[in-house]
C-alpha positions, 0 to 999 in steps of 0.5 A: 665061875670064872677066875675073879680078875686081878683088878677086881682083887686089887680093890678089894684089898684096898676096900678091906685096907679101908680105902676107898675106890672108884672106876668107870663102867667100861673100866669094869667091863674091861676087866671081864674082856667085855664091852657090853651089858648083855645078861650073860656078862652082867650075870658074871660080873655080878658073881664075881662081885659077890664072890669077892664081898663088893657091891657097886654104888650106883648099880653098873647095869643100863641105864647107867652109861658106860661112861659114868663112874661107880663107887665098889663098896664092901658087902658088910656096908650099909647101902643107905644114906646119901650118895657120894661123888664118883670120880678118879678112875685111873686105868685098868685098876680103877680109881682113888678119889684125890684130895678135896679140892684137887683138881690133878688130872687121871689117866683118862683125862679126867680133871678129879671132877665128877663126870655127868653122864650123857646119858642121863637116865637113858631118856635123852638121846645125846651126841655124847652116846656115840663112841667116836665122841668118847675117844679122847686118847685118839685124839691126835692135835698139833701147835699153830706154830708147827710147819704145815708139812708136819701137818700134812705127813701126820694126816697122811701117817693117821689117814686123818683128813683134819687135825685139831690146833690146840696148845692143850685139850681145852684151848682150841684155836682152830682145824686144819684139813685138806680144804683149808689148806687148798683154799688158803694156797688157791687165794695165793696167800702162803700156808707155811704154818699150820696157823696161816691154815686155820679153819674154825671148828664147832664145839659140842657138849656131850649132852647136846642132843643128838638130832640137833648135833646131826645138822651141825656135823653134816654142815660141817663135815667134823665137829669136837665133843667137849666132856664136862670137865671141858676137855675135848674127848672125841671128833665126829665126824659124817663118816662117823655118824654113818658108821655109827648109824648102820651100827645103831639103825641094822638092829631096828630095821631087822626086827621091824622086817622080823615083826612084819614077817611073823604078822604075815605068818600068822594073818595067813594061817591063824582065825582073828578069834585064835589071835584074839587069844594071845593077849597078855591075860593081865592086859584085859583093856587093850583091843586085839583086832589082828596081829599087829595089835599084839607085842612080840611076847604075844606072838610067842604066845600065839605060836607055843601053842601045839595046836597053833603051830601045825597050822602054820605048816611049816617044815622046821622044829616047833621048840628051835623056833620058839627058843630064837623067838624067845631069845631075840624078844629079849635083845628087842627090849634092849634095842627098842629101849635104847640100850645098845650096850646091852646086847652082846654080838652074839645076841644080834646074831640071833636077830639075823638069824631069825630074820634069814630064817623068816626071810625063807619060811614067809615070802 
């Protein structure tokens, strides 16, 4: 197995020394060069961890969000009992949880409380899931007090088109942008500050639901985030949410084109009775009337079969084929359940993959 990183080392000696350590679950993929939870990073991880005598507490595989905050304990230790709060992470070697009561802030901004996860159980889709609003030291902010102009050249400097006025993370007095800077000069009034400039601006909470949050940030144009500890940790903006839409939305809308090519393949090939016999043997309820009725590890089913396969009549390999059905089954659970950072970019390659492939076979 690879090296286990120095990080990971580090809390063990502080885990044997009798101390005890927290990090976020980015924090810990960090470590491993990684920012998702496929299987082949989880698998790592969990070796590593193993290897050097460590558990995490709770678990840092999905539907944990990568924004939460897990305990490493020693193997040795007794997993029950109840669980204990997780806060302090500080860097790229993980936390140490302050003082009762002591409320300095970490590396990351975070106040010593226990950030909630926006995620929750993975039930509750949340503005706080986007990985603009989860950015909090990208934030450039200037004072009211400063000159317009300093405005101006740190927005043309950053290509930012607004900038948040504040005196600290969590006292926000406004935006200033481009449009409140030209609607002030177009009413004659004088923009010298950036206080004579200021725009109100929409704060959400992280566990805002996303599709309200939507109609928010396209009315605005730019909204904040606000983490639990009340501090802004990101900017959304419409851009933003474009981005993060062809990010999120390619994925469905390939495997809903990979699922519609595969029932094509097998309506024009395969009798309703040959179907009708890839149903999960397990699952004796559920009616099989055609292809749509069966779920992707039915199709699977359908087409390892030899003598299924020669009648598709295609001029590929039978075993290359099922292998990247196989494959991409596996990234579909991820998907459909809402894991994102399940899935590795490899793994969305081989979405593509099949679909240029089934683009060709079936038109």
């Amino acid at each position: 197995m690879p090296p286990i990183p120095y990080q990971l080392l580090a809390v063990q000696e502080d885990i044997a020394a009798g101390k005890r350590r927290w990090a976020k679950v980015k924090t810990l993929l960090s470590w491993f060069g990684q920012k998702g939870r496929g299987k082949h990073v989880v698998q790592t991880i969990q070796e590593a961890l193993n290897e050097a005598g460590l558990f995490t507490r709770p678990e840092f595989t999905p539907p944990r969000s990568v924004h939460d905050y897990i305990e490493f304990k020693a193997l040795t230790e007794t997993v029950d009992g109840p669980e204990v709060d997780s806060t302090g992470d500080h860097g790229s070697g993980g936390g140490t949880k302050p003082p009762e009561g002591d409320q300095t802030e970490s590396a990351d901004g975070n106040d010593g409380r226990e950030p909630t996860s926006p995620e929750g159980t993975g039930s509750k889709f949340c503005i706080g899931m986007l990985e603009a609003a989860n950015r909090p030291n990208e934030i450039l902010t200037i004072a009211r007090d400063k000159t317009v102009e300093e405005a101006a050249t740190l927005m043309i400097m950053h290509r930012y088109s607004q900038l948040p006025v504040t005196q600290d993370k969590r006292r926000i007095y406004g935006m200033i942008s481009w449009r409140s800077m030209g609607r002030v000069r177009a009413r004659g009034d004088a923009c010298e500050h950036v206080r004579d400039c200021l725009e109100p601006v929409r704060i959400l909470d992280q566990d805002a639901p996303f599709f309200k949050a939507v109609d928010t940030i396209t009315d605005q144009e730019v909204v904040l985030v606000r983490g639990k500890d009340r501090t802004i940790t990101g900017i959304v903006t419409t851009s933003d949410l474009s981005q993060e839409y062809h990010q999120k939305a390619a994925p469905f809308l390939l495997l809903g084109e990979v699922e519609d090519r595969i029932r094509v393949l097998i309506r024009r090939n395969l009798s309703a009775e040959e179907i009708k016999k890839a149903r999960d043997p397990g699952d004796d309820t559920r009616e099989i009337e055609d292809a749509a009725d069966l779920t992707f590890g039915e199709y699977v089913r359908l087409l390892e079969s030899r003598e299924n396969w020669k009648k598709l009549r295609l001029g590929i390999d039978r075993k290359l084929f099922i292998g990247l059905l196989n494959d991409v089954r596996e990234v579909r659970n991820d998907v459909m359940h809402f894991r994102p950072d399940s899935s590795e970019p490899e793994d969305l390659d081989k979405v593509r993959m099949l679909h240029s492939l089934l683009e060709q076979l079936v038109q």
